[in-house]
matplotlib code that plots the C-alpha trace (Angstrom):
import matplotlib.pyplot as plt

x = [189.2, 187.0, 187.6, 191.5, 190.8, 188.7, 191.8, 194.4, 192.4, 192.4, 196.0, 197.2, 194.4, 197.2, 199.6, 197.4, 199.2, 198.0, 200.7, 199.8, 200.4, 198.2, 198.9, 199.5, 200.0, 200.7, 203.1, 202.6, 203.6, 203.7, 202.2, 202.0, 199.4, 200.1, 197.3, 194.4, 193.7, 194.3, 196.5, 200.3, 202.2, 205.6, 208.0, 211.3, 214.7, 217.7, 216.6, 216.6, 216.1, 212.8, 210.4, 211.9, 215.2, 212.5, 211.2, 210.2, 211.1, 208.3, 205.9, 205.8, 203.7, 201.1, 199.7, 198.1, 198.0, 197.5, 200.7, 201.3, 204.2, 205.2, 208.1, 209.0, 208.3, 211.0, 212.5, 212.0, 209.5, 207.6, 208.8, 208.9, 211.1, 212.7, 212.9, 213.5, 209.7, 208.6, 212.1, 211.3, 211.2, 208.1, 206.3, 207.3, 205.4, 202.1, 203.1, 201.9, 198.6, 198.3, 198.7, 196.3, 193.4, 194.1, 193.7, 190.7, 192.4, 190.8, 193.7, 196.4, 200.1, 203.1, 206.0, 209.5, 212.8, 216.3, 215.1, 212.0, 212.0, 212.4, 209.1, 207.5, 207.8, 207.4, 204.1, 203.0, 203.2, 201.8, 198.3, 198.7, 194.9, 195.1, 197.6, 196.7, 200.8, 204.3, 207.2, 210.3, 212.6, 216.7, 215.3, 217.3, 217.6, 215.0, 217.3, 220.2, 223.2, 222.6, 222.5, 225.9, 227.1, 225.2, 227.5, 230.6, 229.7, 229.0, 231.9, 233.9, 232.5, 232.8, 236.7, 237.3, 235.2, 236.4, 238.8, 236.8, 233.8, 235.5, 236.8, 233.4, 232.1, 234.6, 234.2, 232.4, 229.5, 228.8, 228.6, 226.6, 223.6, 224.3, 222.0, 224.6, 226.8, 224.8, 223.5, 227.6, 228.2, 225.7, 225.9, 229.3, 227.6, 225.2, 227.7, 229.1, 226.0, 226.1, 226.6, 228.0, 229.0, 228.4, 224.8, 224.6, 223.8, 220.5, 219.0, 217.7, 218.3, 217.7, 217.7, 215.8, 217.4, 215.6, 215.8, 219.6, 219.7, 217.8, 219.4, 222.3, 219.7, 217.4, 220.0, 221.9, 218.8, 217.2, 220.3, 221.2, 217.9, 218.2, 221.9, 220.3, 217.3, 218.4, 215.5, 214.8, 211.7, 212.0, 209.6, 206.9, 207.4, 207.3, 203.6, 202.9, 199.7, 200.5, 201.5, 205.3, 207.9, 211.4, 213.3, 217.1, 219.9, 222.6, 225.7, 223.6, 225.9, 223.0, 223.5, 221.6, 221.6, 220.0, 217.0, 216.4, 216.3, 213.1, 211.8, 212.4, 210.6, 207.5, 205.1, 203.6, 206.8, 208.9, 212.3, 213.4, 217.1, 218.1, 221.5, 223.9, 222.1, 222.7, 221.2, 218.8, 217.4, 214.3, 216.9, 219.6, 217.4, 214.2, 212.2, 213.7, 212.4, 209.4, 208.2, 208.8, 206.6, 203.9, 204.1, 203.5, 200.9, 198.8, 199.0, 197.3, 194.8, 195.6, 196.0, 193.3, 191.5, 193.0, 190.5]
y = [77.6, 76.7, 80.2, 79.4, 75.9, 77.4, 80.1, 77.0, 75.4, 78.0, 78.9, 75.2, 75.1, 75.9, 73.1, 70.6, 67.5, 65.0, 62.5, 58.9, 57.0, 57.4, 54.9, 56.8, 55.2, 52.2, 53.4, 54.6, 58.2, 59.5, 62.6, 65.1, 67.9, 70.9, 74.0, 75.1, 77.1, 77.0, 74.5, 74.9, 71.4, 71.6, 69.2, 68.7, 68.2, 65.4, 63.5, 60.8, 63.5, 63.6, 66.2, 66.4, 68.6, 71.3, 71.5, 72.5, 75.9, 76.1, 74.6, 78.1, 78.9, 76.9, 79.8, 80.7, 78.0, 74.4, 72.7, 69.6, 67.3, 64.5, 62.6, 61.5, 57.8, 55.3, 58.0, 58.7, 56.9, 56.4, 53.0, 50.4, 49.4, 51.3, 49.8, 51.5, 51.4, 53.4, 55.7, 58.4, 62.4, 61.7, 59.5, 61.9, 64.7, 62.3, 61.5, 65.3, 64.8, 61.6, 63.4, 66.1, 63.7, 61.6, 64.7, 65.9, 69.2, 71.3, 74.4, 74.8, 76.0, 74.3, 74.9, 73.2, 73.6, 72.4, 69.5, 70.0, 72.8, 70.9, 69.1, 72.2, 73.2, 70.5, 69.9, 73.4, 72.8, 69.8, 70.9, 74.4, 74.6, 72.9, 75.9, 79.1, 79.8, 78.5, 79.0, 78.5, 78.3, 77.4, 76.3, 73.6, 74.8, 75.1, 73.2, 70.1, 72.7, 74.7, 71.2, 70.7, 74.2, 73.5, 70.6, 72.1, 75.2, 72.4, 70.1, 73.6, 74.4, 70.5, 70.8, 71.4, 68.4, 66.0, 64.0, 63.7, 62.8, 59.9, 58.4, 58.2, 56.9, 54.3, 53.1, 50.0, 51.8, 53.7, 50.8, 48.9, 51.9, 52.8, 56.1, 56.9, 57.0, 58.7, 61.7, 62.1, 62.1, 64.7, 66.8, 67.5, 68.1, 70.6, 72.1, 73.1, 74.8, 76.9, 80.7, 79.8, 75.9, 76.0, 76.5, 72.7, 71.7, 73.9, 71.6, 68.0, 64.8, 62.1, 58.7, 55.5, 52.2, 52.2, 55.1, 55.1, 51.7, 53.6, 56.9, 55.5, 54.3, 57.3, 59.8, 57.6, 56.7, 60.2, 62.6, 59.8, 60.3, 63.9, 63.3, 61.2, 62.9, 66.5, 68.8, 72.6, 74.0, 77.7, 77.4, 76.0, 78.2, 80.9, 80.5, 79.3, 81.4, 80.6, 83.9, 82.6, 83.5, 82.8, 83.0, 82.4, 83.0, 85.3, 82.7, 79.7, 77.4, 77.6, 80.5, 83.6, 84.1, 81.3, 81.3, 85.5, 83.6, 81.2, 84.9, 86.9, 84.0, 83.1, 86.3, 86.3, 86.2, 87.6, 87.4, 87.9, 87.3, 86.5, 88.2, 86.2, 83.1, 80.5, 77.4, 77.1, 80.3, 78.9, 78.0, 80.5, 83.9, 82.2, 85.6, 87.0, 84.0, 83.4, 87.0, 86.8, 83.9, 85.3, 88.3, 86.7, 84.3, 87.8, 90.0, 86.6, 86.3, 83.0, 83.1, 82.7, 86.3, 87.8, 90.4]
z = [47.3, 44.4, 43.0, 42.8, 41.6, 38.9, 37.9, 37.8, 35.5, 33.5, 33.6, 32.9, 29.5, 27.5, 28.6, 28.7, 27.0, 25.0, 23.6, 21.5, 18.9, 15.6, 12.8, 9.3, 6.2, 7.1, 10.3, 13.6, 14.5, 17.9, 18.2, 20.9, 21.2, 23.8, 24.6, 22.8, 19.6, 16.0, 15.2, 14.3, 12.9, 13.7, 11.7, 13.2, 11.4, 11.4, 9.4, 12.2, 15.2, 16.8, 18.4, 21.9, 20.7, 20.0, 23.3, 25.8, 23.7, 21.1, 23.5, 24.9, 21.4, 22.8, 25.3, 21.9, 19.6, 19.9, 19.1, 17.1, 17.7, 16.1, 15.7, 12.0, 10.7, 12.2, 14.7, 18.1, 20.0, 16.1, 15.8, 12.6, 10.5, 7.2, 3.6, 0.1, -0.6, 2.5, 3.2, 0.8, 0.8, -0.9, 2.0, 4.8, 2.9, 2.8, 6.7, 7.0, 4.6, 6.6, 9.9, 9.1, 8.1, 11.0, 13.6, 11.1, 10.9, 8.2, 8.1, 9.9, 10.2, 9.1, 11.1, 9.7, 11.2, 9.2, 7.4, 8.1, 6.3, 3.6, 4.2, 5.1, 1.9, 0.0, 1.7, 0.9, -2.8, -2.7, -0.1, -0.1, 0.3, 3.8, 5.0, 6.9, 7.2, 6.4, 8.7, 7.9, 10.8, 10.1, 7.2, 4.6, 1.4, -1.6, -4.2, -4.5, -5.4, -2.5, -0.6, -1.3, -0.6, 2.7, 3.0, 2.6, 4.8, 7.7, 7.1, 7.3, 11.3, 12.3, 11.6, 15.2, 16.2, 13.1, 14.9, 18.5, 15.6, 13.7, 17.1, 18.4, 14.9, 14.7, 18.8, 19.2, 21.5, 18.3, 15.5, 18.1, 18.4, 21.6, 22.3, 25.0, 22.7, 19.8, 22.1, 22.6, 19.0, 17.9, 20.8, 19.4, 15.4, 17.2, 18.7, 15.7, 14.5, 17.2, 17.9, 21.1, 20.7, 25.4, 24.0, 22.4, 26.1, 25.9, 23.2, 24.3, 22.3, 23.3, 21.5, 21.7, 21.2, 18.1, 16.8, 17.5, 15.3, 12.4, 12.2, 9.8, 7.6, 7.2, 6.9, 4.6, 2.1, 2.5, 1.8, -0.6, -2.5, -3.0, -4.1, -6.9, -7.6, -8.1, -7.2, -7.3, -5.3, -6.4, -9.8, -7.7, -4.5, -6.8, -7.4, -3.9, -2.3, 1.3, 3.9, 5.0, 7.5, 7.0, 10.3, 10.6, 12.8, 11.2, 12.1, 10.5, 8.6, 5.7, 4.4, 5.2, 1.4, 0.9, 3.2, 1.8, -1.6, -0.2, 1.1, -2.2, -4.2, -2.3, -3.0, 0.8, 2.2, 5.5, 6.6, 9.8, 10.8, 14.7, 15.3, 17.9, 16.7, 14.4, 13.7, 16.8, 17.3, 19.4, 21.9, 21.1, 21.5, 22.2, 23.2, 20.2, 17.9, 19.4, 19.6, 15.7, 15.1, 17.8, 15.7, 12.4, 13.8, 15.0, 11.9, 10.3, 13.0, 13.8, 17.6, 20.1, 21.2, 17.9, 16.0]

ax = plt.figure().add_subplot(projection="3d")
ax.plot(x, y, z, "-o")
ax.set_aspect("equal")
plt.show()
């Protein structure tokens, strides 16, 4: 008995969850830790998503790794409330600095999917000397023109959805926050960015009331900033010291081209592309994906038992 008490233990290590709230910069994020091992950061997209669309299919990394959730300032269950000052590109990047000093990490890796590529990256120039690895997964891309091509490759797939989509976005429900209502609504965007649009019903969102009431605003003043602030990544990611993966699905609505350009310019750099996959890979060929970023995460050493 005490011999298989003693091998459960060890066999639920790597789950073990560990989920609070830890004020940073002024804000409290929710952050969730899974498993043991050298740490891996994961920063989630939208903006205005949260952690929980990512899961429970990168948790899976934790068997190796210790795995650090978190859901962006004013979405999911990190609640407050937005203004100009504090809604920035720029503040979300310190949220990571901030993150890491609260957890007293020393080195870890950054993980960024869609948008959170973006911060990824933008992080890695900033504190590259905090990062063991960058991975890119779906990443957004490295510069504002390729933004809007980004745009028009998106509005382009949602043409199917467009009139179910303005319908929802002009119903009452939907003006009034409902997350009902909003799960609806971007179930139908994800769907989109799918290989397979029957696959949108493997990925879970989820909304809180407040986050539903502040998604408008963040992806409004965020996307808006970059619109006015025209930005190009590639100089600096061209020096950038940091061993990288760049993963992508091969029917991503950001171009392929574009995430091989992120790979061509940073020096330590790998692409890997996930065929019959598009802009979820984790959850559209998760053993594929995952095997890709065990891989990478073992040629570095950076997983537990590694030589």
């Amino acid at each position: 008995m005490h011999r298989f008490l003693a091998l459960l233990t060890i066999l639920l290590i790597p789950f073990i969850c560990e989920a609070k709230n830890i004020e940073v910069n002024g804000t409290q994020l929710y952050v969730d830790t899974v498993g043991r091992g050298i740490p891996i950061v994961v920063v989630h997209g939208g903006p205005g998503f949260d952690q929980q669309y990512l899961r429970p299919y990168l948790d899976e990394l934790s068997t190796q790794n210790k795995v650090i959730f978190y859901d962006q300032r004013y979405s999911g269950h990190s609640f407050g409330t937005p203004t100009d000052q504090t809604l920035t590109i720029e503040q979300y990047v310190d949220d990571i600095e901030g993150l890491r000093r609260a957890l007293n990490l020393d080195r870890f890796v950054i993980l960024g999917h869609s948008w959170g590529g973006l911060l990824a990256m933008k992080y890695a120039i900033k504190y590259p000397s905090h990062l063991d690895g960058l991975i890119l997964m779906s990443s957004a891309p490295a510069s504002t023109e390729e933004f809007k091509e980004m745009a028009i490759s998106l509005n382009k797939r949602l043409s199917v959805q467009q009139a179910t989509l303005n319908e929802i976005k002009n119903s009452k429900p939907f003006k009034e926050n409902n997350p009902e209502i909003m799960e609806t609504y971007f179930r139908l965007v994800v769907s989109a960015q799918m290989h397979n649009p029957l696959d949108a019903r493997k990925i879970n969102l989820s909304f809180t009331p407040e986050s539903a009431k502040t998604m408008g605003k963040i992806n409004e003043t965020l996307f808006g900033e970059m619109a006015q602030k025209p930005f190009n990544l590639y100089p600096a990611l061209a020096h950038l010291n940091v061993p990288t993966l760049v993963v992508h699905g091969e029917d991503d609505f950001i171009s392929t081209s574009m995430a091989k350009k992120i790979q061509q310019c940073i020096p330590k750099a790998k692409y890997v592309e996930i065929e019959d996959a598009a802009h979820y890979p984790y959850a559209e060929k998760k053993e594929r994906t995952l095997g890709v970023i065990r891989q990478f995460l073992t040629e570095l050493k950076l997983v537990k038992n590694s030589q």
